[in-house]
C-alpha positions as CSV (number, residue, x, y, z in Angstrom):
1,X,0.0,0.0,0.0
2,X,1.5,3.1,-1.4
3,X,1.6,6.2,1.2
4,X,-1.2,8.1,-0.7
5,X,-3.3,5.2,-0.9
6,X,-2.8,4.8,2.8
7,X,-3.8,8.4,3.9
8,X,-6.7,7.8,1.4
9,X,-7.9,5.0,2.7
10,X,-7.5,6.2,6.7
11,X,-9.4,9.3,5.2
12,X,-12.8,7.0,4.2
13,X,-12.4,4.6,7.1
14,X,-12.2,7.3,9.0
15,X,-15.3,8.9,7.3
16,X,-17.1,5.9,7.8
17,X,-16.8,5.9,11.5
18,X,-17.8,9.5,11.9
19,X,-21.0,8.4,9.7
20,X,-21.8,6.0,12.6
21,X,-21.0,7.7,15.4
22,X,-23.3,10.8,14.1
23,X,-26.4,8.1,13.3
24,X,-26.0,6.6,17.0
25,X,-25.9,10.0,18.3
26,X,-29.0,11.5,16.9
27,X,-31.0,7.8,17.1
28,X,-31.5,7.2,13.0
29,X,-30.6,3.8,12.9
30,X,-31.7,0.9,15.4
31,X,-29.2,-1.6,17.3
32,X,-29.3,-4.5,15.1
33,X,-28.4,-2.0,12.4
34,X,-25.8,0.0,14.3
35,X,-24.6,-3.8,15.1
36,X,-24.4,-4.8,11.6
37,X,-22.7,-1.3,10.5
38,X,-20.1,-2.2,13.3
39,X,-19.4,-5.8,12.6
40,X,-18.8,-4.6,8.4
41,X,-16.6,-1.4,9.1
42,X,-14.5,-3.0,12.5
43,X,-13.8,-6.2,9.6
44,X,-12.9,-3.4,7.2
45,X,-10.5,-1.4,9.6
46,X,-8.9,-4.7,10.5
47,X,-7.8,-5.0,6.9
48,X,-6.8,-1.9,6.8
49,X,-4.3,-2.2,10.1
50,X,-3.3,-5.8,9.4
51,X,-1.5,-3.6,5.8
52,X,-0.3,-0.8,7.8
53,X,0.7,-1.4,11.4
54,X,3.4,-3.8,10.6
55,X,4.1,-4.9,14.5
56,X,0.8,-5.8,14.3
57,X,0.6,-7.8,11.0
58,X,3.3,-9.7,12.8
59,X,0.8,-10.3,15.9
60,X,-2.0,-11.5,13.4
61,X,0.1,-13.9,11.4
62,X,1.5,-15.7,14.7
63,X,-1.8,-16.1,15.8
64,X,-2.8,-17.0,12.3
65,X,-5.6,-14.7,12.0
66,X,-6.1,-12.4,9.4
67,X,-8.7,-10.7,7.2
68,X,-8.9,-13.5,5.0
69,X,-9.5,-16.0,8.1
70,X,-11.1,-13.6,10.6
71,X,-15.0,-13.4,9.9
72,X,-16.7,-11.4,13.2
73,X,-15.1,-8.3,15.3
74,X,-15.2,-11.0,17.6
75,X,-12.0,-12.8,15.8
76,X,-9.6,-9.5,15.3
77,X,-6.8,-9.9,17.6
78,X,-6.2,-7.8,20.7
79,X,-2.8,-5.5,21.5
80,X,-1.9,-5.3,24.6
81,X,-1.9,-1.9,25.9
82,X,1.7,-2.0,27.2
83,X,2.6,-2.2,23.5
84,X,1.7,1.4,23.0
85,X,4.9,1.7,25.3
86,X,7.0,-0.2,23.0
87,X,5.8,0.5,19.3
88,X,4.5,3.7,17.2
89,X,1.7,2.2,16.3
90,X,0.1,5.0,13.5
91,X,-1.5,4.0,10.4
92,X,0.5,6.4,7.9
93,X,3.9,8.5,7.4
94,X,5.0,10.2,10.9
95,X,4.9,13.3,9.3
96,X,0.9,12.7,9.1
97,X,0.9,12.9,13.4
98,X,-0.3,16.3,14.7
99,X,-0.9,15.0,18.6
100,X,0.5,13.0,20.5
101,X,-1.0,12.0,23.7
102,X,1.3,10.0,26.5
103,X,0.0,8.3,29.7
104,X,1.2,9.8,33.0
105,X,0.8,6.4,35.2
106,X,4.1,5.0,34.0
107,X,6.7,4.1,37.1
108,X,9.1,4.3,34.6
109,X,10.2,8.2,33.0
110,X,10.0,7.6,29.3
111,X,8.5,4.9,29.0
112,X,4.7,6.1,28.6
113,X,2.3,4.5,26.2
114,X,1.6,6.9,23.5
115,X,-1.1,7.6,21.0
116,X,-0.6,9.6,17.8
117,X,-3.6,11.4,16.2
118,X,-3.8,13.0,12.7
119,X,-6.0,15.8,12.2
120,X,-8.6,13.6,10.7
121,X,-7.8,10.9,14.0
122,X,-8.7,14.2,16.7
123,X,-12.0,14.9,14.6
124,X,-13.3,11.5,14.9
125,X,-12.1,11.6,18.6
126,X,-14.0,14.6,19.3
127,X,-17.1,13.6,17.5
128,X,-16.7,10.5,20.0
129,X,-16.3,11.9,23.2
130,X,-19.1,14.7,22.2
131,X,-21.6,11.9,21.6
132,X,-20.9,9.4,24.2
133,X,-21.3,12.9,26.7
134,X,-24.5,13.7,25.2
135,X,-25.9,9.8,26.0
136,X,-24.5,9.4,29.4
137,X,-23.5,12.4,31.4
138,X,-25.9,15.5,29.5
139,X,-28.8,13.2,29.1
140,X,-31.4,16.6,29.4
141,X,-29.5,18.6,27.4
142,X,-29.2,21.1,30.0
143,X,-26.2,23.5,29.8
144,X,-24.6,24.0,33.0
145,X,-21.3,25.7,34.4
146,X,-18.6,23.1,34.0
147,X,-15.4,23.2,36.3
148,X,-12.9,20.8,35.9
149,X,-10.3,19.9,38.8
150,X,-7.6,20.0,36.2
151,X,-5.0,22.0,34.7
152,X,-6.0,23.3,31.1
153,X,-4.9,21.8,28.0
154,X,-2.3,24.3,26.6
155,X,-0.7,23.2,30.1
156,X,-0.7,19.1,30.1
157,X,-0.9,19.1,26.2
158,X,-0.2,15.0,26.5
159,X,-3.3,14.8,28.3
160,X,-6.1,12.6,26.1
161,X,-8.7,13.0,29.4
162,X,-8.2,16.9,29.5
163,X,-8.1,17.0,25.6
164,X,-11.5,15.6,25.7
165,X,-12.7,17.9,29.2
166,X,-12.3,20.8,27.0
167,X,-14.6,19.6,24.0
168,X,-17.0,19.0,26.7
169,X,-16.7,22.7,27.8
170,X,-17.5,23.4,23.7
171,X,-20.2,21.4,23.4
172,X,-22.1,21.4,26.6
173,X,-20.5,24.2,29.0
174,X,-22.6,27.5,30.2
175,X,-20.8,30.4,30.7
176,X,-18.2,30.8,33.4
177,X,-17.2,26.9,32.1
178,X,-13.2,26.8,32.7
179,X,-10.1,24.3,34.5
180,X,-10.0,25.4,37.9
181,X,-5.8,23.7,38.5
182,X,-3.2,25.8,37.5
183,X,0.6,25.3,38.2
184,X,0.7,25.1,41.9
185,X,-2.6,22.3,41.8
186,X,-6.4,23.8,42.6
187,X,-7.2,26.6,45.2
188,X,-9.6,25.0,46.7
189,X,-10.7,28.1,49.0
190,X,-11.4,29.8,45.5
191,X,-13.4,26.8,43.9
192,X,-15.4,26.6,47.4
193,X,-16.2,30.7,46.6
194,X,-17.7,29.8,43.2
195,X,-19.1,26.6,43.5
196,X,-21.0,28.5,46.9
197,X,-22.0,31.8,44.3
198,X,-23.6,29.2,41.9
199,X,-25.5,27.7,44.7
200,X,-26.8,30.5,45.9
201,X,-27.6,31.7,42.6
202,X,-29.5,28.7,41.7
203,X,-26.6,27.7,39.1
204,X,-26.4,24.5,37.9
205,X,-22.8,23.0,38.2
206,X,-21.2,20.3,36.2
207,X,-17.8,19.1,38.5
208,X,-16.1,17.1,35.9
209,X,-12.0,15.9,37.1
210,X,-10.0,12.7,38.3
211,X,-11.2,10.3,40.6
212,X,-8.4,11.4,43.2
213,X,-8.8,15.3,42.8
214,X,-12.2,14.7,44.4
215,X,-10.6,13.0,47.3
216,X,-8.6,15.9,47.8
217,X,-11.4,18.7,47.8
218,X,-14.1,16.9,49.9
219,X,-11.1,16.2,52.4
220,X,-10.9,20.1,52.6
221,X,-14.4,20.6,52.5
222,X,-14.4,18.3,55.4
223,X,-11.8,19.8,57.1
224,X,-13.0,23.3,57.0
225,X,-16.3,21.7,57.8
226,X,-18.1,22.6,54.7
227,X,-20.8,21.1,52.3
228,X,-23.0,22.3,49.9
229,X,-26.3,21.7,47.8
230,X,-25.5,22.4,44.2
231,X,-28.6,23.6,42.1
232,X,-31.0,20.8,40.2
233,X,-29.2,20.0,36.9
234,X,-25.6,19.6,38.6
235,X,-23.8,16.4,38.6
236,X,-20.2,15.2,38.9
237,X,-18.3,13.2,36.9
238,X,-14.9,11.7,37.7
239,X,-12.3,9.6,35.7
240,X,-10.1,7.0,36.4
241,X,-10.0,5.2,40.3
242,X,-7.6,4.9,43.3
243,X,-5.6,1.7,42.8
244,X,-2.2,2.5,43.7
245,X,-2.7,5.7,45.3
246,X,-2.1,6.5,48.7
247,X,-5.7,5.9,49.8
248,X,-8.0,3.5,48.1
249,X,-11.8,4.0,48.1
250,X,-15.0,1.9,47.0
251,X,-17.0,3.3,44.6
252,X,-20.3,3.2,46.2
253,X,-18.2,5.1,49.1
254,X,-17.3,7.5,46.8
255,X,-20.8,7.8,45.3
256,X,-21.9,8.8,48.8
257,X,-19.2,10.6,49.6
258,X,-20.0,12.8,46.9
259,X,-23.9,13.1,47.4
260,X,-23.3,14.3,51.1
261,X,-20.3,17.0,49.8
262,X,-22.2,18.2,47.3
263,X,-25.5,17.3,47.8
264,X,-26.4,16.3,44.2
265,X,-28.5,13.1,43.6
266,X,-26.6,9.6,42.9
267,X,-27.5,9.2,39.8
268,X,-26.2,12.1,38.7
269,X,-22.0,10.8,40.2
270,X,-21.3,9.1,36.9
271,X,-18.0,7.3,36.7
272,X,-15.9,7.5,33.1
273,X,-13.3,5.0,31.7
274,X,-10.9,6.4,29.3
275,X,-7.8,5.4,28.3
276,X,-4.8,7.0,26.5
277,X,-5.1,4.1,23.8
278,X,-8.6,4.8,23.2
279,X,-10.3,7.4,21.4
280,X,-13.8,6.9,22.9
281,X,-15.1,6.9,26.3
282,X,-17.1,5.0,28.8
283,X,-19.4,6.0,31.4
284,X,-21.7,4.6,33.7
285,X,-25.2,3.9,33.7
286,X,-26.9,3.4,36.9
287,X,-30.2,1.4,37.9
288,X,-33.4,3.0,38.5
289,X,-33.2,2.6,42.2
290,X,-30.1,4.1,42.6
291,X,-30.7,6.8,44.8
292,X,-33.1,4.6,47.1
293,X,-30.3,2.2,47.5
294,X,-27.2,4.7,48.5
295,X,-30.0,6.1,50.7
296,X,-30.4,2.7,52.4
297,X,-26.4,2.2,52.2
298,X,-26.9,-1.2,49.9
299,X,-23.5,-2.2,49.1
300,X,-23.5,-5.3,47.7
301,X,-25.3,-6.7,44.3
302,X,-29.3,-5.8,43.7
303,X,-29.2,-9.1,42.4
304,X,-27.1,-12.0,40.7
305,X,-25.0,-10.7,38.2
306,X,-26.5,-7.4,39.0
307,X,-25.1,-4.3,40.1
308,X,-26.9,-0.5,40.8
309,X,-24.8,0.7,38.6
310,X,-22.3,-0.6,35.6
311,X,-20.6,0.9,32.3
312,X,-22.0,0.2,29.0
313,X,-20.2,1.3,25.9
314,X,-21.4,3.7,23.4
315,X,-22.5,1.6,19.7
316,X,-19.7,2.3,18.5
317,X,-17.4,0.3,20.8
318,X,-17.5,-3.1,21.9
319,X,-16.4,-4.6,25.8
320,X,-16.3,-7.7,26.9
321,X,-14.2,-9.7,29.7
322,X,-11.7,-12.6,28.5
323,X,-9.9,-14.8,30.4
324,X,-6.3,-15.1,28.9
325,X,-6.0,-18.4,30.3
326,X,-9.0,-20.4,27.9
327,X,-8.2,-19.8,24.1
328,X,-11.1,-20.7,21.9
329,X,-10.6,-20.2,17.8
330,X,-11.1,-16.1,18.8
331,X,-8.3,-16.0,21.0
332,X,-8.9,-15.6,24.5
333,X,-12.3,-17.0,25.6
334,X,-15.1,-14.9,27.6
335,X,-16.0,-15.6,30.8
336,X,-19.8,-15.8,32.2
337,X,-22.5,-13.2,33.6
338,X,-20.4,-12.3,36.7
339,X,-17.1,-14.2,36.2
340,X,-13.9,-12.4,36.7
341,X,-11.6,-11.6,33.8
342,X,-9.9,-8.6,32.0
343,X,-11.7,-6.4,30.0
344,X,-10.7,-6.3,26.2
345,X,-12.1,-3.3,24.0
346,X,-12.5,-2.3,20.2
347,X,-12.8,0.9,19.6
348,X,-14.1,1.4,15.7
349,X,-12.9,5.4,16.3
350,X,-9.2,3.9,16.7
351,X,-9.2,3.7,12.8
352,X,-5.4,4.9,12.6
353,X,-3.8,3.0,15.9
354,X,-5.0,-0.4,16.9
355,X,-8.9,-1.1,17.0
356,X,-8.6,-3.9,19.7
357,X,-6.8,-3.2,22.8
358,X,-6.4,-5.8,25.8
359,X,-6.4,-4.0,28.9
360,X,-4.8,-4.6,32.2
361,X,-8.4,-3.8,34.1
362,X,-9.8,-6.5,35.9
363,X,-14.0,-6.6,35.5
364,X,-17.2,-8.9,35.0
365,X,-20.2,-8.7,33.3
366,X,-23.1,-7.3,34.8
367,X,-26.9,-6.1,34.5
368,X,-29.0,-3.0,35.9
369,X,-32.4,-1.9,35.0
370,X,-32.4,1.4,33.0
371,X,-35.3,2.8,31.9
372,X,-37.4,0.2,33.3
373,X,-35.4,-2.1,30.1
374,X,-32.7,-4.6,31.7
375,X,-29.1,-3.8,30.1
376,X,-25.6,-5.5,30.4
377,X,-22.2,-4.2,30.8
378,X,-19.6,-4.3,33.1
379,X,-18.0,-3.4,36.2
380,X,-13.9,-2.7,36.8
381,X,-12.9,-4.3,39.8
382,X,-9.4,-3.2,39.6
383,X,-6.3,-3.8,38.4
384,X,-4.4,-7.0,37.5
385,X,-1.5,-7.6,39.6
386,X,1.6,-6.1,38.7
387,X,-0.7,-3.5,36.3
388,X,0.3,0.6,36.6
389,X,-2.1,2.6,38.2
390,X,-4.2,5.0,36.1
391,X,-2.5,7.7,35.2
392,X,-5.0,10.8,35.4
393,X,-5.7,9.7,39.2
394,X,-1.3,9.4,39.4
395,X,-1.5,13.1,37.7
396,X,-4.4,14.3,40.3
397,X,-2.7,13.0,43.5
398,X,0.1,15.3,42.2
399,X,-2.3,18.5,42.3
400,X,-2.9,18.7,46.3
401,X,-1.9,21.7,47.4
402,X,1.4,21.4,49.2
């Protein structure tokens, strides 16, 4: 493939994707035809990267799958995410690269995994992130003032989860919408004064940040014996967990953690997984009964193979939990409803790095009721042993104020 016909082809693949994202986003098509759209274009993309990622051809051939044996999304074989530490895995000429984002959970200085976007790569990304937002976290298409307990792009450029923070500002943000960290970490005195001005005011707030920069400000707020009741509309997303850090908490602690700091409702303390080797993002949805059940403080399972709440990807990606140590003719088999394995993702918006990523995340598949309609996904449980810590929780731990 010569490099013209490569940039073509990323160009229509990438087209392709941005068809389907834009047709799950506004509703037009079903889910058995969204599911039959993604089962052609993944089988197409795979094609496409067996020709140009030549690590990864390599991969395929050992495992002796490729596009002419491989006949379901099911059957494309996985890269681990740790070879994103050891490979430049871009579908085209460097000189075609205009980001490049790098994790910041690496115990190791240079050795970060890294993801290279061309122009064409960053619009399909944002079209993703936009979309999967408007599902899951901005479900009433209410603008609200959105503060995020980070540093702003221009300052952590290799950031993807900032990177995609600020096109939630674009898209979805009210006015007074900005990154509250700067340099020295977050003032938390001064994001106490304006979360306090909007609550007064009747100002719906979106607090969107890393799992661990939450820990910090409601362990301030606690200490200066504060709380506060954020206006109807306001909710509070963070990414990433605490594996690793120097405290670990549970999520349904968190959850009520969060609804007694800020008093908004638990449904509305959504969760995201993102990773620096995927373009899209993952959030939570939550059962029905959520907010009965963190008022009764029900930890454990609503049922078997059930949780209150669980993440379910957006159409255009595909989870499921394998257990690396049964191989079936698709590689690694999947376990059962509730079963413990490691999550494995394909991503159809990864059209110019790796569509399939094994990850080191440690999950099962689960159920809730949404909607009165019973849906599965999947929960993370952790981290398999051995496995780096997330890095936007590492970067957050590294923005308390000193």
């Amino acid at each position: 493939m010569t490099a013209a016909s490569t940039s073509l082809q990323r160009h229509v693949l990438s087209e392709k994707v941005a068809a389907l994202v834009e047709r799950a986003d506004t509703g037009a098509d079903n889910d058995a035809t969204l599911d039959a759209e993604l089962e052609r274009v993944a089988l197409e993309v795979f094609a496409f990267q067996f020709e140009t990622l030549r690590p990864y051809q390599k991969l395929c051939r050992g495992l002796g799958r490729t596009p002419s044996t491989v006949t379901s999304w099911r059957g494309i074989p996985a890269v681990p995410a740790l070879a994103f530490k050891q490979y430049a895995l871009f579908a085209d000429a460097p000189e075609a690269i205009v980001r490049t984002f790098r994790s910041s959970g690496t115990s190791q200085p240079g050795h970060s995994s890294e993801a290279h976007f061309s122009r064409a790569g960053l619009e399909l990304m944002d079209s993703a992130v936009v979309a999967a937002a408007r599902t899951r976290l901005f479900p009433d298409g209410r603008r609200t003032r959105i503060l995020v307990l980070t540093p702003p792009p221009e300052q952590v450029p290799h950031m993807i989860m900032v990177h995609g923070m600020s096109r939630l500002i674009r898209a979805f943000g009210a006015g007074g919408s900005r990154f509250v960290a700067g340099p020295g970490g977050i003032d938390f005195a001064e994001l106490w004064a304006e979360l306090d001005h909007c609550q007064q005011a009747g100002v719906p707030v979106s607090l969107l940040g890393a799992s661990f920069g939450f820990v910090h400000f409601f362990d301030w707020m606690h200490g200066e014996g504060r709380r506060l009741e954020l206006a109807p509309g306001s909710r509070l997303m963070d990414a990433g967990g605490y594996k690793g850090r120097s405290r670990e908490i549970g999520r349904n602690a968190f959850v009520r953690w969060a609804v007694q700091m800020c008093g908004v409702p638990a449904a509305r303390v959504i969760n995201l997984l993102g990773m620096t080797e995927l373009a899209s993002q993952i959030y939570d949805e939550v059962d029905d009964q959520i907010d009965h059940l963190i008022d009764l403080q029900i930890d454990p399972h609503v049922g078997p193979g059930s949780a209150p709440r669980m993440k379910r990807p957006p159409p255009w990606v595909r989870t499921w939990v394998v257990d690396p140590r049964r191989h079936g003719p698709d590689g690694a088999e999947p376990v059962g409803d509730g079963e413990v394995g490691l999550l494995r993702h394909l991503d159809l918006a990864n059209v110019e790095r790796p569509m399939v990523i094994q990850s080191e995340d440690v999950g099962r598949v689960v159920s809730t009721t949404v909607g009165g309609v019973r849906r599965r996904g999947f929960e993370i449980i952790g981290r398999a042993k051995g496995a780096e810590p997330r890095g936007c929780s590492l970067s957050a731990e590294d923005l308390a104020p000193r």
